[in-house]
N, C-alpha and C positions, 0 to 999 in steps of 0.2 A: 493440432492434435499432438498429444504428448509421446514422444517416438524414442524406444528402449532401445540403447544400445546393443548389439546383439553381432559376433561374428559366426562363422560356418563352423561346424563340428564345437560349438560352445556347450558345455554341458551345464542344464539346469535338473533341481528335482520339483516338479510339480505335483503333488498333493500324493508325494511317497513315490512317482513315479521319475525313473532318471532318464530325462531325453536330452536329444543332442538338437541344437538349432540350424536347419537346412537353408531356407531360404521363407521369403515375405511373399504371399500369393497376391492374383490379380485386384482382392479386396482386402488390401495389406491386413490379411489378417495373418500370426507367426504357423509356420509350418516344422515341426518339432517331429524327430525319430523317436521310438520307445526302443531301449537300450535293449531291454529284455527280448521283445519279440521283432524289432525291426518293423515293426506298425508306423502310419503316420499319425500325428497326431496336431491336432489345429487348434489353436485358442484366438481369442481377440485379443488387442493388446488392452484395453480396458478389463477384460476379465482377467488378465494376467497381472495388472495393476491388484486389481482388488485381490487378487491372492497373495500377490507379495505384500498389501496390507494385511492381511489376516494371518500371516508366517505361513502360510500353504503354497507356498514357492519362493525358492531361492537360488544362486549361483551357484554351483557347487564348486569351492578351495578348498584349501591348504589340506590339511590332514585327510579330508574325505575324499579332497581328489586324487590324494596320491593312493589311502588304499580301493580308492578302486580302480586306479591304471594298472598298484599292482596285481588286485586283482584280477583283472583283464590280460595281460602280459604273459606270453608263453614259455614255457620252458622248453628245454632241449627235447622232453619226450614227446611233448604234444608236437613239436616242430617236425617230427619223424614221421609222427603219425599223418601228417598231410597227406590227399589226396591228389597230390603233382608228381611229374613224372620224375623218374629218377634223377635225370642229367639237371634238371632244378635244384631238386629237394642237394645233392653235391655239390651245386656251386653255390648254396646258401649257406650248409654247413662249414662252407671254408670260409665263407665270410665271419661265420660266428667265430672261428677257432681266434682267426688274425684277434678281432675283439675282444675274447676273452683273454688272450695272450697279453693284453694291453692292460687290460682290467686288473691280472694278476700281478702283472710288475710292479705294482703303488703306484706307478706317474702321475702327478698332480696336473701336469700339461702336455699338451700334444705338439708338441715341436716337434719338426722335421727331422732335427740331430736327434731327439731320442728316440723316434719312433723307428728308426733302421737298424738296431740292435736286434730289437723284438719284430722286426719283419724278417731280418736274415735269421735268426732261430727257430721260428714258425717256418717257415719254409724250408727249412734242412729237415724238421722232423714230419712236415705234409710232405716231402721230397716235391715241393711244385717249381717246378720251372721258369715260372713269371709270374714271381711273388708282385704282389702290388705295390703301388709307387706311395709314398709317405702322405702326399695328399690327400692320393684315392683310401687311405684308411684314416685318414680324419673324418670323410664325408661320411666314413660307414660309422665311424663312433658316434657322430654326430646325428646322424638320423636314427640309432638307437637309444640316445639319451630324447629326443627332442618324443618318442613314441612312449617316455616312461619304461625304455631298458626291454621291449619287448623285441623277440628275436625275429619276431613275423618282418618287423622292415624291415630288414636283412636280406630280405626275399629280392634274388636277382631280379631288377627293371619290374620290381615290383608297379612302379607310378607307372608305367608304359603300357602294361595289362590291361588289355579294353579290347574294344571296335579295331578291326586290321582293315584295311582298303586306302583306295588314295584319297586327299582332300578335294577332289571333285564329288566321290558318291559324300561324304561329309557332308559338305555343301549342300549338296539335297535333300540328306536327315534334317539338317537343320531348317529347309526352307520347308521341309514337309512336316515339321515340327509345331513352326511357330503358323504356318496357312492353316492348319486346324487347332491348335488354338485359337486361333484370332477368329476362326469363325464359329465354331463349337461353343467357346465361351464369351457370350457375348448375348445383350437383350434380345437378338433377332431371335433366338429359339429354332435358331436351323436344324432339321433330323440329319440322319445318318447319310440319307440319300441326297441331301441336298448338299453336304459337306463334302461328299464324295466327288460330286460333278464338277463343283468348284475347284477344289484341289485339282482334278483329272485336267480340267481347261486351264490351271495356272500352270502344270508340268508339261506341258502341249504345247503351250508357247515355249517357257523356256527349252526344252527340247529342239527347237525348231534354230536357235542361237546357239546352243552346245554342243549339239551332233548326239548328247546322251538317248536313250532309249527308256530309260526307267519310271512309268508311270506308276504310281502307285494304284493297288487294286482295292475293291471295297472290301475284303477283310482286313484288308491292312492298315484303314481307314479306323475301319468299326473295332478294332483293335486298342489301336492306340485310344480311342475315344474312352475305352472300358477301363484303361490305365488311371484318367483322372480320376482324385478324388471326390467323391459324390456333393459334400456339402461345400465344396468349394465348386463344382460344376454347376448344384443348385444355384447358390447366392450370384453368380454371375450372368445365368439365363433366368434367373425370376427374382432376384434380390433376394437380402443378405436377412431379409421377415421371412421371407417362404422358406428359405432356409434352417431358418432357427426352428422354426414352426413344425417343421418335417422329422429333423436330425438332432435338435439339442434337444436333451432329458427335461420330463415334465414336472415341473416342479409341487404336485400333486393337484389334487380338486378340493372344490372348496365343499367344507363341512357345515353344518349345520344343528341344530340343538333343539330350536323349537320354531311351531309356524311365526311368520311375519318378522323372522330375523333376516330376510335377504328376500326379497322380491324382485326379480327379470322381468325388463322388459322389453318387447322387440315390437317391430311390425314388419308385417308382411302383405306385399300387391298380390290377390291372388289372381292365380290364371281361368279366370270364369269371368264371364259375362251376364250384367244383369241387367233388367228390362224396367220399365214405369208399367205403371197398371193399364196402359193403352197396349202393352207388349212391344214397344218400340226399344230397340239396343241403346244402354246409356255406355257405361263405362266399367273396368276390369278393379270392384270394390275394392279397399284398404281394410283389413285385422290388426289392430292393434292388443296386444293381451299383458295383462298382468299377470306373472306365475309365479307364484311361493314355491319357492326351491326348496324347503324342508319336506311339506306335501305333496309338492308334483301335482297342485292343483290349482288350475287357473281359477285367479279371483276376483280377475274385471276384464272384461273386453269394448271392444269400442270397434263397429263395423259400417261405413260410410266410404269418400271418395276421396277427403280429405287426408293430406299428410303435413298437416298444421300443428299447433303448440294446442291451440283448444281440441283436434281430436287430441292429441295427448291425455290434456287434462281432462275429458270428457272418460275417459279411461279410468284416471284414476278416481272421479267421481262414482262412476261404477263399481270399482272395484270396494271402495267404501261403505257405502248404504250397503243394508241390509237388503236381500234379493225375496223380498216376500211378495212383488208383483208377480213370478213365475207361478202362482196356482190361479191369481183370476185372470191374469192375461195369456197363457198357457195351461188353460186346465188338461189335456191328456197326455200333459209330459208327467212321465210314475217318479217322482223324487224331489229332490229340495237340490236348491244351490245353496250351502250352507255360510260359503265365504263373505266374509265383509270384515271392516274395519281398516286403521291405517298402518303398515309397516314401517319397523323402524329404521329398516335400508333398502335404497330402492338400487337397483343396479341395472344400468343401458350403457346401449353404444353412442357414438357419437352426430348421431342423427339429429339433425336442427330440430324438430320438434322437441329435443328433449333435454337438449343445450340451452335453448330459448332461456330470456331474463321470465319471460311470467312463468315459464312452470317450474325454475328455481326459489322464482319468490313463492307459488305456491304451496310447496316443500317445505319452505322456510317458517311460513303461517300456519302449517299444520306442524312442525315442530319434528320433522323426520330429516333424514342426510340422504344423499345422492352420491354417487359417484360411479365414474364413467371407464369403458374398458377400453384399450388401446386399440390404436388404428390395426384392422388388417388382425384380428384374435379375436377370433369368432369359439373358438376353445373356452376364452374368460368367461362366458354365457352360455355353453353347452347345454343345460337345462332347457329352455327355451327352446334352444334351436333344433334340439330334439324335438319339442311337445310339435315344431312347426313343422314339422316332416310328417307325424305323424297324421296330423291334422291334414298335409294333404292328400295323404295316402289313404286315410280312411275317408274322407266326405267330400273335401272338391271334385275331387277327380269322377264320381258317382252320381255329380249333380251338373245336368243339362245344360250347356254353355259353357263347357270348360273349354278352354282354348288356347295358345298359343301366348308368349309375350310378344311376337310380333305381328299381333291380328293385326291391329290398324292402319300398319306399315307394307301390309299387301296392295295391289295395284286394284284400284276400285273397289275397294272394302269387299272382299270376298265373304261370301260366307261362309260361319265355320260348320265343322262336321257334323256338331250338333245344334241346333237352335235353340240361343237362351230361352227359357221359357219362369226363370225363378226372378223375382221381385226383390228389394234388397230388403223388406218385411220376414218375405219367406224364409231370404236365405239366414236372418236374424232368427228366425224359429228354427231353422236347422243346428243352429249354431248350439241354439241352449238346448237341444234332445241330445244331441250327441255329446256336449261334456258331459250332462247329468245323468242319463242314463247309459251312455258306452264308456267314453274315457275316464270318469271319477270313479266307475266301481269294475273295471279292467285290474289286473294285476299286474303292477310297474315291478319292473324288474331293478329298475336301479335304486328301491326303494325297500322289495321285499315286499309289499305290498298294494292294497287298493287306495289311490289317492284321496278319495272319502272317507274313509275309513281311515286312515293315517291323520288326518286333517280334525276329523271329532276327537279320535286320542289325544294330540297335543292338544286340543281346546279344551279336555278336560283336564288338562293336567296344570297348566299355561294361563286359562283364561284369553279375554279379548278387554284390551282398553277401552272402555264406553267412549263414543265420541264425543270432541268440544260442542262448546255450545252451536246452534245454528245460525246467528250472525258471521260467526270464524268459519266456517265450511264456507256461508254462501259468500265469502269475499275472496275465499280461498282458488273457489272453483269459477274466476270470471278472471278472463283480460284486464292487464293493468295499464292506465296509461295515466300522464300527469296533465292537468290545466291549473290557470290562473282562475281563482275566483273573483265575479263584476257583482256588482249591484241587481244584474239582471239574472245571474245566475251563471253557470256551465255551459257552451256549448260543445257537444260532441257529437257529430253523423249529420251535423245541420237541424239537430234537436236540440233543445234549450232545456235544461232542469235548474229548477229554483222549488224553495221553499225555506219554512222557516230554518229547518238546519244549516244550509248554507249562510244564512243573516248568524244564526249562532256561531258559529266557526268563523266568521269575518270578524264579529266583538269577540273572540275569544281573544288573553292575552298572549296565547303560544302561537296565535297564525300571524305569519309574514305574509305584510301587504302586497313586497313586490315580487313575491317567492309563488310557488305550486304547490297544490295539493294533489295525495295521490288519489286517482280517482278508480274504483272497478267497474267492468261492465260486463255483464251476461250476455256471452254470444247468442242466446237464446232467446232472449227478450229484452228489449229496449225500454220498457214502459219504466223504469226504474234503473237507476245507479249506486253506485254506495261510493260516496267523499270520506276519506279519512278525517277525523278532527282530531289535531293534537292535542287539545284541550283536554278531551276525557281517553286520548290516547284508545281509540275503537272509530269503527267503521258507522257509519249512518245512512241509512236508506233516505233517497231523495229522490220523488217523483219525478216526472214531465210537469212543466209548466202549465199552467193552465191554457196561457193564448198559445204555447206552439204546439197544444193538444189541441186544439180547436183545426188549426191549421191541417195536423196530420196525427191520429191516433197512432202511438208505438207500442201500446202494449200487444206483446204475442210476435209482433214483427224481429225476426232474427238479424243478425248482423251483416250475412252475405243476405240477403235479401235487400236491405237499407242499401249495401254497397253497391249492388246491382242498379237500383233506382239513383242514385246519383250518378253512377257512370253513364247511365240513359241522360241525364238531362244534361250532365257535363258533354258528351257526345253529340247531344242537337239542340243546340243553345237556342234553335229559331223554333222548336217546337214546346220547347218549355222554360220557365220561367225560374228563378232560382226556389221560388216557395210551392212549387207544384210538383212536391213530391207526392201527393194522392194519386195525382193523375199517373206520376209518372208508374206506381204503385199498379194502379189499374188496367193500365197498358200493359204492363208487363205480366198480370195478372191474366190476361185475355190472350195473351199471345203462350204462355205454357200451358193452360189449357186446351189450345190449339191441338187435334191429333195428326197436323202436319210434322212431320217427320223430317227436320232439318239435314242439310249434308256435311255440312261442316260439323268435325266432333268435338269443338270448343263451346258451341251452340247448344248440341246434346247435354254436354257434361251442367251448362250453365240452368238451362234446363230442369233439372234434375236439382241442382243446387237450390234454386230458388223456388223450387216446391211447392204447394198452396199453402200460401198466407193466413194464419190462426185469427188474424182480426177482420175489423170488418174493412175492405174496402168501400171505398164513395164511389155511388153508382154510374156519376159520370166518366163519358170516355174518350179520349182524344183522337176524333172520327179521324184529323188528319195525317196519323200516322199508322203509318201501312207494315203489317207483319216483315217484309224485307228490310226497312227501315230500322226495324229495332233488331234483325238477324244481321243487320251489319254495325249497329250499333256493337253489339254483343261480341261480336269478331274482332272488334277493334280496342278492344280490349288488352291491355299490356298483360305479361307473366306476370307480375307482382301487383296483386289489386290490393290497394289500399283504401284505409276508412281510418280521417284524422290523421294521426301521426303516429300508428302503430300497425304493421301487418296483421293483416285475416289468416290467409293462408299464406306460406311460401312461394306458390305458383299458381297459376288461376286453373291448371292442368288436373289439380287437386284440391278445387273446390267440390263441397260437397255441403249436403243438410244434414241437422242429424233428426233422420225420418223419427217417427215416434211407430214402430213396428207393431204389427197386429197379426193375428192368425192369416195360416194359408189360404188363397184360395183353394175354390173345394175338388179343382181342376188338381190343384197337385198335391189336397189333403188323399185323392185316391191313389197319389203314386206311394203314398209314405206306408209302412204297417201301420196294422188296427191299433187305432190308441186303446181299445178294449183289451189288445192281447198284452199279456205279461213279458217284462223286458227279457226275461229270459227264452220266450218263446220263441225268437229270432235266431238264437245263438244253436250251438253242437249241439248232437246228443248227450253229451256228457252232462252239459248243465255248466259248464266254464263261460266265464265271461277271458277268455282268449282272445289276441288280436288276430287268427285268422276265423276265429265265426262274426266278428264284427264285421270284417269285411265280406266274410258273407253274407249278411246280413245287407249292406250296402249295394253289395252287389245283385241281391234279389231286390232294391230297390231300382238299381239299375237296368235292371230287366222290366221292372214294370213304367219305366220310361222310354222304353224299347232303346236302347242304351246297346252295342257290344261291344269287345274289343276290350283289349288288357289297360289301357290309359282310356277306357270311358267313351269314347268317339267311335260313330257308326262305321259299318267297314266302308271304305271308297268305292 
């Protein structure tokens, strides 16, 4: 690291401001006086770099430092005017006389032989008796020229002016000095009281060796603690990020112009629990959301168990199409989700799902940029992370099974205060009543508006880019992975795909024989692939084979489902065979429909993952494997489940399906308001769509859940 020379009392001007340089703190960042008010003032040495790149800091010499020593330099009147006692302010002014007496005679040099002319004259007319020795008025001329000629060092034992006691109590400032620093600033995060007791026990001992008596008391602790500078106290107990984060100037917010110029996106676990249709506990769902930052209105979500690249992209598939399924598959929600289409910046944090190579390369195929915000700046995304506050303050917290982040990790899976009773269906219907009819036509305040409403103005103004064609979407929106192509076709999942396309792309003259092509796959359905071909430079759909369809129908079968049925036969090699993925299909098939209720919550979660199967399973079943057999199967399961040579999900902790969601039951269509009554009918009297009639709104929902309690949970 590049390190500025710099001595004590060095005067620099930084950006019009004139400080003097103290001393380098615990995170060598420079510690600088402000001349004018004696304030401290802190830089990094790279930000002091870049200002003496930019001429906004410099040294201060020659001409500029002499007029402002002389300006700073006192005169005889101001010297009078001092606020020291007399017998001082007297024996300073003799010093000044001897010096100016010296000043006036021209002397070019201070020689002993000439300086005793002008001592014995000065002296006859001060009448002083013990004029001073030739030396001692060198050292005074000396330390007036060395101050810029000002009369203040002149000041009798001026340097000696301080702290009086002996160097024993010394000794204990200093040790009582540096034992709270060394503990105060430092990553342990020690308080007042804890700082105290330690000092108190280090003065205790030594006491016990020095005969001293002086323990320090906790004001005198908490004292000195108040002394430090705050952003240098920060950067040392929480780093030198929370620090900047806190105390350095914001460098503004970002602006915007029109929808789909800047899309967030984040995700969030929430704290709710939700059940299968059996009402059996699965797991605490995953929200992932798309939010236009111009609108303040979210434009795709994605709500499952998953914290994978495919829900990722299953997000931003959402977020695209057009939401015209919300009147027949939601007929009594009162409004439209109006958003769709692609943005042309997407903006996240640094969360693998969204780091991932496929959902960059998917970005890239839809012809939009990304870019990512820094570690630990949660500020760079503030949009967002507002909407996600808000979202849990108005409808998690209201809806049955909200819980704790550390349910699971209670001792014999306790149960929570309220019992889930919502579906991860349900909580999908909850999800689109409350953006469409509470949050998109609420009035945002950092907006000035309703997010609805804001969102049709700029699309009438702006327009929407009609989407690519549907080959570029469906290759956009699937897992990418590379294979060789054989004579016999692809294999991927221990499914075979051939057809004439692949024979085309083999005689093509742009395909390399000993090279890969890139292949996509829909985590959603197996029954098809799409193989790149360079030849015509575009994607081509290529089915399952004929005999490894015979074998095992894929169409409709997902990719954690496939995965799941190989790790069963990879797991009991003696019960299945390498081509008996039907069976293994079947088995596994029979056993989640099972409404035995496993204990283990890797079992649960898998469970729930692996869903019921869209195609047809084969009737037969493999009598000799037994429901525990395949619950230990399932447990023995690594954190990173693979399929082929690319990950599913990140961790098997967050596996999930992506349900295909349907209306409430009608068990909790009676907890919700009449879909008959008008959205406004929930809210004030006034007629506002306000964020506290929303929540009271939710809150009368909460009541008809028999729900109390300010965070939603029954009283104990």
């Amino acid at each position: 690291m590049t390190s500025i020379a710099l001595f004590r009392d060095q005067y620099l001007r930084i950006e019009g401001r004139m400080v003097a340089f103290e001393r380098r703190d615990a995170c060598r960042n420079l510690v600088f006086q402000d001349v004018a008010n004696s304030s401290p003032f802190v830089v990094r040495e790279d930000e002091l770099l870049d200002l003496m790149a930019k001429g906004q800091a410099y040294r201060v010499g020659g001409a500029e430092e002499r007029a402002f020593k002389e300006g700073r330099k006192s005169d005889l009147t101001s010297l009078a005017q001092l606020q020291v006692d007399e017998d001082l302010k007297a024996r300073t002014l003799r010093r000044v006389t001897y010096v100016q007496a010296w000043e006036r005679s021209g002397l070019k040099t201070r020689k002993r032989q000439e300086l005793v002319p002008v001592i014995e004259a000065t002296a006859a007319v001060l009448n002083d008796r013990h004029p001073p020795q030739p030396g001692t008025l060198q050292s005074w001329i000396t330390e007036w020229e060395k101050s810029g000629r000002d009369f203040q060092a002149l000041m009798d034992r001026i340097a000696q002016r301080g702290r009086r006691g002996s160097q024993q109590k010394l000794d204990a400032q200093n040790l009582f000095d540096e034992t709270v620093e060394g503990l105060f600033l430092n990553s342990m995060q020690y308080d007042v009281s804890n700082v105290y007791r330690q000092v108190r026990d280090v003065f205790t001992r030594r006491n016990r060796l020095t005969g001293d008596t002086w323990v320090p008391s906790y004001s005198t602790v908490y004292r000195k603690i108040k002394t430090y500078d705050r952003y240098v106290a920060t950067a040392n107990r929480k780093g030198v990020a929370v620090a900047d984060r806190i105390y350095r100037p914001k460098t503004g917010h970002v602006s915007t112009e029109r929808h789909h110029e800047r899309t967030e996106l984040d995700l969030l676990k929430t704290d709710l629990i939700v059940v299968d249709k059996d009402g059996n506990p699965i797991d605490r769902p995953v929200v992932i959301i798309a939010y236009d930052h111009f609108s303040r209105m979210p434009v795709g979500r994605y709500i499952g168990f998953e914290q994978s690249v495919a829900a990722a992209i299953e997000c931003i598939h959402h977020a695209t199409y057009p939401k015209t399924y919300v009147k027949e598959k939601y007929p009594d929600i009162k409004g439209a989700w109006p958003c769709w289409g692609l943005s042309e910046n997407y903006f996240a944090d640094l969360g693998s799902q969204f780091v991932a190579n496929d959902f960059s390369a998917m970005l890239k195929l839809l012809g939009c940029n990304i870019t990512f915000a820094a570690r630990e700046t949660p500020n760079d995304k503030a949009a967002i992370e507002q909407f996600f506050g808000t979202f849990t303050r108005s409808l998690v917290r209201y809806i049955p099974g909200r819980t704790f982040e550390d349910f699971y990790r209670r001792r014999n899976e306790e149960a929570v205060e309220m019992q889930p009773v919502v579906t991860l269906e349900e909580l999908d219907y909850l999800v689109h009543r409350w953006i469409i009819e509470v949050y998109s036509q609420q009035f945002h305040t950092g907006i000035n508006d309703a997010p609805h409403r804001r969102w049709l103005e700029s699309v009438a103004r702006h327009h929407i880019i009609p989407l690519p064609e549907p080959e570029v979407l469906k290759a956009a929106f699937c897992l990418t992975t590379h294979r060789r192509l054989f004579d016999y076709g692809v294999r991927i999942n221990n499914l075979i795909y051939n057809g004439p396309e692949i024979a085309s792309i083999r005689t093509s003259p742009a395909f390399n024989p000993g090279g890969t092509v890139m292949c996509k796959i829909d985590p959603k359905d197996l029954g098809a692939i799409q193989v790149y071909d360079p030849g015509r430079e575009r994607f081509v759909t290529v089915q399952q084979s004929p005999g490894s369809r015979r074998m095992f129908d894929a169409r409709g079968v997902t990719l954690v489902q496939q995965t799941l049925a190989l790790k069963l036969i990879k797991a009991r090699p003696e019960k299945y065979s390498e081509d008996s993925v039907a069976a293994a299909h079947a088995d596994l098939q029979r056993y989640i429909q099972d409404k035995h209720v496993p204990k283990d919550r890797k079992v649960r979660r898998l469970k729930a993952a692996y869903g019921v199967p869209k195609h047809q399973i084969p009737s037969p079943i493999n009598p000799a494997l037994s429901d525990l057999s395949i619950s230990d199967a399932l447990e023995q399961l690594p954190d990173s489940v693979l399929a082929g040579e690319f990950t599913i999900p990140d961790e098997d902790d967050n596996i999930g399906q992506d349900f295909t969601a349907s209306a409430p039951t009608p068990e909790v269509m009676e907890l919700l308001p009449s879909p008959t009554e008008p959205v406004a009918s929930d809210l004030s009297a006034s007629g506002t769509n306000s964020s506290a009639s929303s929540a009271a709104r939710f809150a009368e929902m909460a009541r008809r859940m028999g729900v109390t309690g300010r965070g939603g949970n029954k009283d104990a």
